[in-house]
N, CA, C and O atoms as a DFTB+ gen file, in Angstrom:
440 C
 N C O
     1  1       0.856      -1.185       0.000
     2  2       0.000       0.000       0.000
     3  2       0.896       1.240       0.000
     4  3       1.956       1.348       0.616
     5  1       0.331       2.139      -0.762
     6  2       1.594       3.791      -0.961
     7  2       1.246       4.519       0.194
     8  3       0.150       3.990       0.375
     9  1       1.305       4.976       0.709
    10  2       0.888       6.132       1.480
    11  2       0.377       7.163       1.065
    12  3       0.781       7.382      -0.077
    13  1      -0.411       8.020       1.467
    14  2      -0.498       9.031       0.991
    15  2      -0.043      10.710       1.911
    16  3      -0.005      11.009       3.104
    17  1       0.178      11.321       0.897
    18  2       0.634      12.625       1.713
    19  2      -0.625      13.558       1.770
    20  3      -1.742      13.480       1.260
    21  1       0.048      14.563       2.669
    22  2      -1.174      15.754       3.063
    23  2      -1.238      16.140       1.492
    24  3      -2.122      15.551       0.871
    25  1      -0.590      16.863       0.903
    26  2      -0.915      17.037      -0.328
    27  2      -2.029      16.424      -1.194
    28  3      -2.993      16.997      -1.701
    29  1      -1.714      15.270      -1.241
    30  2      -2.783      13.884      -2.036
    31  2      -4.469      14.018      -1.054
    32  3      -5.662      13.806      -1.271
    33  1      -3.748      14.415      -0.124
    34  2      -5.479      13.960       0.673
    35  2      -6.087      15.500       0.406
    36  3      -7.302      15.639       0.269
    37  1      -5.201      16.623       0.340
    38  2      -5.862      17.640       0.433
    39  2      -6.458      18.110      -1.007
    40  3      -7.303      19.003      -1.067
    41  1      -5.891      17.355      -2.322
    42  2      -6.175      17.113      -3.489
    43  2      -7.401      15.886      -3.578
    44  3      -8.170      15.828      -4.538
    45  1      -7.439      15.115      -2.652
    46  2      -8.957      14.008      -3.062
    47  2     -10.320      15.328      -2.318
    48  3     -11.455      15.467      -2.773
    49  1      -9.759      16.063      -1.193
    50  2     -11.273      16.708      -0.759
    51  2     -11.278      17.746      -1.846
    52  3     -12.355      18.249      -2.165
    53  1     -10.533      17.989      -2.244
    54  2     -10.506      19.168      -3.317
    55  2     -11.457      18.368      -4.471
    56  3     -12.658      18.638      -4.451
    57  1     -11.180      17.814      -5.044
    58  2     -11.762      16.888      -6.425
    59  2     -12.909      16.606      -5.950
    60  3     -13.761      17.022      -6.735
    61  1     -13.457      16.007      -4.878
    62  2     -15.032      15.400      -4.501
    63  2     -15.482      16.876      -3.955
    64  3     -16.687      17.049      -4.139
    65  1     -14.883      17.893      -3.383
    66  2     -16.051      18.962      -3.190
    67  2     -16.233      19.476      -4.790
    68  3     -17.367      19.946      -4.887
    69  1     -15.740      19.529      -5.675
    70  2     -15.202      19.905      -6.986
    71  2     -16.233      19.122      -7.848
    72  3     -16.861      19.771      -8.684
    73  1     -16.457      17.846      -7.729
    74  2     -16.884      17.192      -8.449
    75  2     -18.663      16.835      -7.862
    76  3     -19.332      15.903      -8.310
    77  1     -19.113      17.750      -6.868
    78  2     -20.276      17.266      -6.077
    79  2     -20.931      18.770      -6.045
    80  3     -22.119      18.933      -5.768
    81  1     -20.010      19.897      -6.367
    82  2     -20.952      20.880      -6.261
    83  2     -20.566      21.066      -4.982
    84  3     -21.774      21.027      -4.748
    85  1     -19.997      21.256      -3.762
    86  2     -19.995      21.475      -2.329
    87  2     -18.706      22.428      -2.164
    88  3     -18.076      22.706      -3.185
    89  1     -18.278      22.951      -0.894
    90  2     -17.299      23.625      -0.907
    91  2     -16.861      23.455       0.468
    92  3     -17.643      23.299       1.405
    93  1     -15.432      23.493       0.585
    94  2     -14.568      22.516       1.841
    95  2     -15.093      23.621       2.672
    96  3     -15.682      24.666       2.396
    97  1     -14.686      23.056       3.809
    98  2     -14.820      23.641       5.089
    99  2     -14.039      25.212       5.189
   100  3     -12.838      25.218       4.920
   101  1     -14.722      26.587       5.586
   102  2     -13.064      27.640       5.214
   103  2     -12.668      27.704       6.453
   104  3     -11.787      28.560       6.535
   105  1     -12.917      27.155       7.580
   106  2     -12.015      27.644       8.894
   107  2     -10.819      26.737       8.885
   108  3     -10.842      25.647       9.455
   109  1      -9.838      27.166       8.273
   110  2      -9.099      26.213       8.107
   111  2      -7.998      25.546       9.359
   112  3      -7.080      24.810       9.000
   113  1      -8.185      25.862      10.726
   114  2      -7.575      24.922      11.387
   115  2      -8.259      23.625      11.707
   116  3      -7.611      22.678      12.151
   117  1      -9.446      23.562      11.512
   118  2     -10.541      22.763      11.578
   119  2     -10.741      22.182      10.034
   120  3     -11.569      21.272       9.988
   121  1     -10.257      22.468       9.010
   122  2     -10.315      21.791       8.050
   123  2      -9.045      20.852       7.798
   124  3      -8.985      19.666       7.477
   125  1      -8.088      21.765       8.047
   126  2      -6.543      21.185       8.444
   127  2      -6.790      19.755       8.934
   128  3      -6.453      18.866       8.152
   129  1      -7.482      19.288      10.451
   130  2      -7.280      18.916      11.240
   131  2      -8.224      17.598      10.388
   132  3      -7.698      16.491      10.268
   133  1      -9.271      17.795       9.977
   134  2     -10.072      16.762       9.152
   135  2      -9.045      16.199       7.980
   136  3      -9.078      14.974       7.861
   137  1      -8.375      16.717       7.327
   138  2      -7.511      16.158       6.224
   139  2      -6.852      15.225       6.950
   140  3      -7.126      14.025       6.936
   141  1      -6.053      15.697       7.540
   142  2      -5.139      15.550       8.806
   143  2      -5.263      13.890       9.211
   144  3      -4.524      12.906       9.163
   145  1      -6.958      14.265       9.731
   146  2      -7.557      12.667       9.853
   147  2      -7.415      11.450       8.862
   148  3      -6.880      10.349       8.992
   149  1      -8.286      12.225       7.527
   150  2      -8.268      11.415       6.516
   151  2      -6.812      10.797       5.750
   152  3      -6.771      10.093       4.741
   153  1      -5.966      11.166       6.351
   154  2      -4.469      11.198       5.637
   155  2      -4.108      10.070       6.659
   156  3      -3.493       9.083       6.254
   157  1      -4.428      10.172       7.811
   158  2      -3.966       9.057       8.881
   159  2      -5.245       7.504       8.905
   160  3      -4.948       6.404       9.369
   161  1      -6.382       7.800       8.388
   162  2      -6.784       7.120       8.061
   163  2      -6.537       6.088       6.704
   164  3      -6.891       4.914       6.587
   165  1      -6.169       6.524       6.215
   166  2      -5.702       5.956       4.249
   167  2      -4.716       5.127       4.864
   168  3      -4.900       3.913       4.782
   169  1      -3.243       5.735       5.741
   170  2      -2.597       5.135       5.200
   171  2      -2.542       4.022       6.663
   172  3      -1.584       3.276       6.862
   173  1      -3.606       4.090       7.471
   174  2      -3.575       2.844       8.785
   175  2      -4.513       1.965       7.837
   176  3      -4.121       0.798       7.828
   177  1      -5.475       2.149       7.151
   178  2      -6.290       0.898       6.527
   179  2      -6.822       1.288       5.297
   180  3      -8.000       1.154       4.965
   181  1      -5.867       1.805       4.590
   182  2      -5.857       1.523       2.721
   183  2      -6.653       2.318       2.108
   184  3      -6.532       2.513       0.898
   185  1      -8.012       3.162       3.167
   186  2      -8.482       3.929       2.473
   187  2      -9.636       5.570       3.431
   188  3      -9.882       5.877       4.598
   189  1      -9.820       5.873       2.701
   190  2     -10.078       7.655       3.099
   191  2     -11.185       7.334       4.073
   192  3     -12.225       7.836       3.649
   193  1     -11.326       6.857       4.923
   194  2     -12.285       6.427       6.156
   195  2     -12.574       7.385       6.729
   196  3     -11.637       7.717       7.455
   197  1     -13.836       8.384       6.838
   198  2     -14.492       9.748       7.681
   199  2     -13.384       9.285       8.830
   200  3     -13.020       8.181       9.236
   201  1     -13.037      10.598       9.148
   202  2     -12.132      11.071      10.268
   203  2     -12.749      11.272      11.889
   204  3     -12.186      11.203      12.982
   205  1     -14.327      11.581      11.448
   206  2     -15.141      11.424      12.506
   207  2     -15.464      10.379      13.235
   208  3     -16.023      10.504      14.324
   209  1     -15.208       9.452      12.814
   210  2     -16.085       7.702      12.863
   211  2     -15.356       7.039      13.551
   212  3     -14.289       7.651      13.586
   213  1     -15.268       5.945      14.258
   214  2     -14.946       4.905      14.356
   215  2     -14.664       3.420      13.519
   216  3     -15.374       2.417      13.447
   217  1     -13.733       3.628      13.106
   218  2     -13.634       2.556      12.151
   219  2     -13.596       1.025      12.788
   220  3     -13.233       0.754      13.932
   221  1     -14.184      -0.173      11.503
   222  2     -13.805      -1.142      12.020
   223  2     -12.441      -1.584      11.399
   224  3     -11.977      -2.460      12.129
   225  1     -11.880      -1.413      10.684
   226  2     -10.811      -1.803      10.185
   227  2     -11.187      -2.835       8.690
   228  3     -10.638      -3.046       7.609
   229  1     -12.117      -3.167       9.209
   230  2     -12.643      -4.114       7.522
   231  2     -13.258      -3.595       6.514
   232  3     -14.301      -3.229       7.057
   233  1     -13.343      -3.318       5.475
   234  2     -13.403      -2.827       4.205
   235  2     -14.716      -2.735       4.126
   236  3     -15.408      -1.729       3.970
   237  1     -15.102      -4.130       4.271
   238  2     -16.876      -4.226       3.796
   239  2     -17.838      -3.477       5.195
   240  3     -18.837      -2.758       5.212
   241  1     -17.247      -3.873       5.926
   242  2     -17.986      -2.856       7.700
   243  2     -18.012      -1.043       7.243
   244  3     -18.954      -0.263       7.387
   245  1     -16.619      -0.763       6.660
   246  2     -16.491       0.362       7.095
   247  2     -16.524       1.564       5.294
   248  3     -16.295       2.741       5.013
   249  1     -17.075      -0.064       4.341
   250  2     -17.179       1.076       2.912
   251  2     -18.463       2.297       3.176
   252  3     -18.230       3.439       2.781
   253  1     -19.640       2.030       3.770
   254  2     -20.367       3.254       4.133
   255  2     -19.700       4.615       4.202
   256  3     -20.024       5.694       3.706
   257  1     -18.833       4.309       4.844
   258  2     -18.315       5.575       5.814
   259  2     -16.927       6.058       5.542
   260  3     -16.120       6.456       6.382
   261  1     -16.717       5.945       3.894
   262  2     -15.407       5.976       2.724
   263  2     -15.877       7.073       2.643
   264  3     -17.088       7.171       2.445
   265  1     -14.858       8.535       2.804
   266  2     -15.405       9.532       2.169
   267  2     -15.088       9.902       0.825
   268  3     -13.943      10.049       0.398
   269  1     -16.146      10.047       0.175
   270  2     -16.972      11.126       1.210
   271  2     -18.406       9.800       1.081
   272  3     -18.758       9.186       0.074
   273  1     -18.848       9.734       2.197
   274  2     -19.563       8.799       3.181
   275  2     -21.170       8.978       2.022
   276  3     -21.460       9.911       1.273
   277  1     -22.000       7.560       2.327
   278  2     -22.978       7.513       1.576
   279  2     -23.567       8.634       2.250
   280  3     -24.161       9.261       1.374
   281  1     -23.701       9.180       3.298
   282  2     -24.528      10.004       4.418
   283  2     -24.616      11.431       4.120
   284  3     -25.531      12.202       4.408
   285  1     -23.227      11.728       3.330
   286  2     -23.134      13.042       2.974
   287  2     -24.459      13.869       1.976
   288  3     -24.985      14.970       2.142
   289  1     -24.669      12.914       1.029
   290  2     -25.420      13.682       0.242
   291  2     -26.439      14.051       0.916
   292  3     -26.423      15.215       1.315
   293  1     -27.525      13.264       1.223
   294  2     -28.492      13.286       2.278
   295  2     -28.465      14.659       3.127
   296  3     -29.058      15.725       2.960
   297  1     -27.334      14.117       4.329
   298  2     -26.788      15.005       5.535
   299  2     -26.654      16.282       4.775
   300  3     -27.563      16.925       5.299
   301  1     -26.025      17.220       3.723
   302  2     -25.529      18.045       3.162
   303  2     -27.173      18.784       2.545
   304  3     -27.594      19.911       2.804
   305  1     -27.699      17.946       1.869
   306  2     -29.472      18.430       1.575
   307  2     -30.308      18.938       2.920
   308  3     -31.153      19.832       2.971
   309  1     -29.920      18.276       3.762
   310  2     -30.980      18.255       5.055
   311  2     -30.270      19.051       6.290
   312  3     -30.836      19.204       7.373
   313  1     -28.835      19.587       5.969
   314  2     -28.356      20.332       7.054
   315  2     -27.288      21.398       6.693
   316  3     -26.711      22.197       7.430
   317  1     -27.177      21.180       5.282
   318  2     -26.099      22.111       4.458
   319  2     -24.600      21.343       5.172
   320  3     -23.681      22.132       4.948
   321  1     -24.340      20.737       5.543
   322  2     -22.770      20.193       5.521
   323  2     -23.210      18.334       6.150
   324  3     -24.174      17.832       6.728
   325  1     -22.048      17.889       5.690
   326  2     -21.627      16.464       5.715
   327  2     -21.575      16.438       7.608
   328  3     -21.321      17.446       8.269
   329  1     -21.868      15.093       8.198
   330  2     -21.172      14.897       9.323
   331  2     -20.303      15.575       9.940
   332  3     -20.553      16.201      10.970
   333  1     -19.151      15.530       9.367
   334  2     -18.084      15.943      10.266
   335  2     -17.777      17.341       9.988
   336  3     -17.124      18.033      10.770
   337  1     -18.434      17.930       8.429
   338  2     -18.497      19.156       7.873
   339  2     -17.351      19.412       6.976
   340  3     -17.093      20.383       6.266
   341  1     -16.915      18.635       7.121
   342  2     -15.861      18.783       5.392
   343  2     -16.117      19.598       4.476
   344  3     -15.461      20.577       4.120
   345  1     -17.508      19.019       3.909
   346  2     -18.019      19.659       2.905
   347  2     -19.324      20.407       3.318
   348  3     -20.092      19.975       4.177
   349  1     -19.514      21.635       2.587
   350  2     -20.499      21.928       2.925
   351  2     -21.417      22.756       1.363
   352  3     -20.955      23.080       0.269
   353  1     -22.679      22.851       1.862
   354  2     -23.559      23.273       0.315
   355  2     -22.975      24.457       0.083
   356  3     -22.264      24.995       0.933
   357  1     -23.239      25.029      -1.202
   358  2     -22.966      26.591      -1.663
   359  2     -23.609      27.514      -0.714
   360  3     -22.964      28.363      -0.098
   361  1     -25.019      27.332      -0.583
   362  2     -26.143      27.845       0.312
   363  2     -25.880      28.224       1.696
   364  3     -26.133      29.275       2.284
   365  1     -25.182      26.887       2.191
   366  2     -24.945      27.364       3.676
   367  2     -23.729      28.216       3.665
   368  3     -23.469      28.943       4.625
   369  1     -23.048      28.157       2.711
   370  2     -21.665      29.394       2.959
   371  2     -22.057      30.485       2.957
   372  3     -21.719      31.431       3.668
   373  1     -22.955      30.410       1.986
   374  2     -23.250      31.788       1.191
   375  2     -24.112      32.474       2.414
   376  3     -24.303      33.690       2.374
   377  1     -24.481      31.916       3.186
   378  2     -25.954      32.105       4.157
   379  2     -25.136      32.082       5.661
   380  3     -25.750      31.746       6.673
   381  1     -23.682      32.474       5.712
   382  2     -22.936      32.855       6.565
   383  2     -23.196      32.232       7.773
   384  3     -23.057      32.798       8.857
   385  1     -23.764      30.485       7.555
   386  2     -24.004      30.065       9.061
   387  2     -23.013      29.026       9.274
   388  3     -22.220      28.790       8.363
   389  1     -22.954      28.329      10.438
   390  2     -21.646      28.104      11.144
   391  2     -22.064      26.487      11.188
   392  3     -23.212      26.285      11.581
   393  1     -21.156      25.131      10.779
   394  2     -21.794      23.926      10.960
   395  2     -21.798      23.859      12.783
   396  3     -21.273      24.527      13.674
   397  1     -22.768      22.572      12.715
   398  2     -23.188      22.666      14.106
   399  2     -23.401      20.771      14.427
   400  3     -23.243      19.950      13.523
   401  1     -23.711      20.449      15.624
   402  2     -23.505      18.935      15.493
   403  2     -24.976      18.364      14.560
   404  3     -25.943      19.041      14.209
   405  1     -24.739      17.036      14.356
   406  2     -25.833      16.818      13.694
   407  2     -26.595      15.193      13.788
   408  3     -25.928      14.442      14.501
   409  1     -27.416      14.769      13.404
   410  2     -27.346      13.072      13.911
   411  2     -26.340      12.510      13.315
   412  3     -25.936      13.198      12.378
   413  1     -25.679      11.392      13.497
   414  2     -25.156      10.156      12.713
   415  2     -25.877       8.966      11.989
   416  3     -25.970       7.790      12.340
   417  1     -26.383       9.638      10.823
   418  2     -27.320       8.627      10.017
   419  2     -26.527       6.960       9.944
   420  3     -27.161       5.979       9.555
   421  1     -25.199       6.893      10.348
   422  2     -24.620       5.900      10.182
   423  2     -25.477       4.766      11.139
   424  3     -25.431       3.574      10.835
   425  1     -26.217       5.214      12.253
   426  2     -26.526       4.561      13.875
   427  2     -27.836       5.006      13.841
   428  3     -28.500       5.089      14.874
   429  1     -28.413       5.397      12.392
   430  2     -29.707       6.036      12.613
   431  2     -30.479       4.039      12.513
   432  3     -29.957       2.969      12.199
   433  1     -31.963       4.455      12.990
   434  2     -32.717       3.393      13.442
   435  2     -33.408       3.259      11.820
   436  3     -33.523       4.289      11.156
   437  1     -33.746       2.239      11.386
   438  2     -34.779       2.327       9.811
   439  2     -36.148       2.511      10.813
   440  3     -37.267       2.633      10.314
């Protein structure tokens, strides 16, 4: 497995907010600190595992929660940012409000 550098990880949130219409987080010690995650996540178990979460370490347990996470789109429609807030809508930037906690659809009940 390669590793990946801050660079590479800060280039995959770049490309999926890029490629989804969303826009990264701008407080950037708090965005820092999420890459940060995702960079230490890749290279302990092979891949970009939400930084928020608890991982299980197994691929098939923990593909849900590959970011950017099935939860995001959803979470991002229904609260203007992702879980952990990585990403967030055009709307909520533009609308100068601040992410805030939110459920974990991951543990949500059907």
């Amino acid at each position: 497995m390669n590793d990946k550098t801050l660079e590479q990880t800060i280039l995959f949130t770049q490309m999926v907010a890029h490629k989804q219409g969303w826009l990264l987080n701008p407080d950037k010690d708090f965005y820092d600190t999420l890459v940060e995650g995702l960079m230490k996540n890749y290279n302990r178990y092979g891949y970009f595992f939400c930084p928020c979460r608890d991982a299980e370490a197994r691929y098939e347990l923990d593909k849900p929660a590959i970011c950017p996470c099935i939860w995001s789109k959803p979470d991002i429609a229904e609260f203007g940012h992702c879980y952990c807030a990585l990403y967030l809508s055009r709307e909520f930037v533009a609308g100068g409000k601040t992410p805030r906690a939110i459920p974990d659809r991951r543990f949500a009940q059907a």
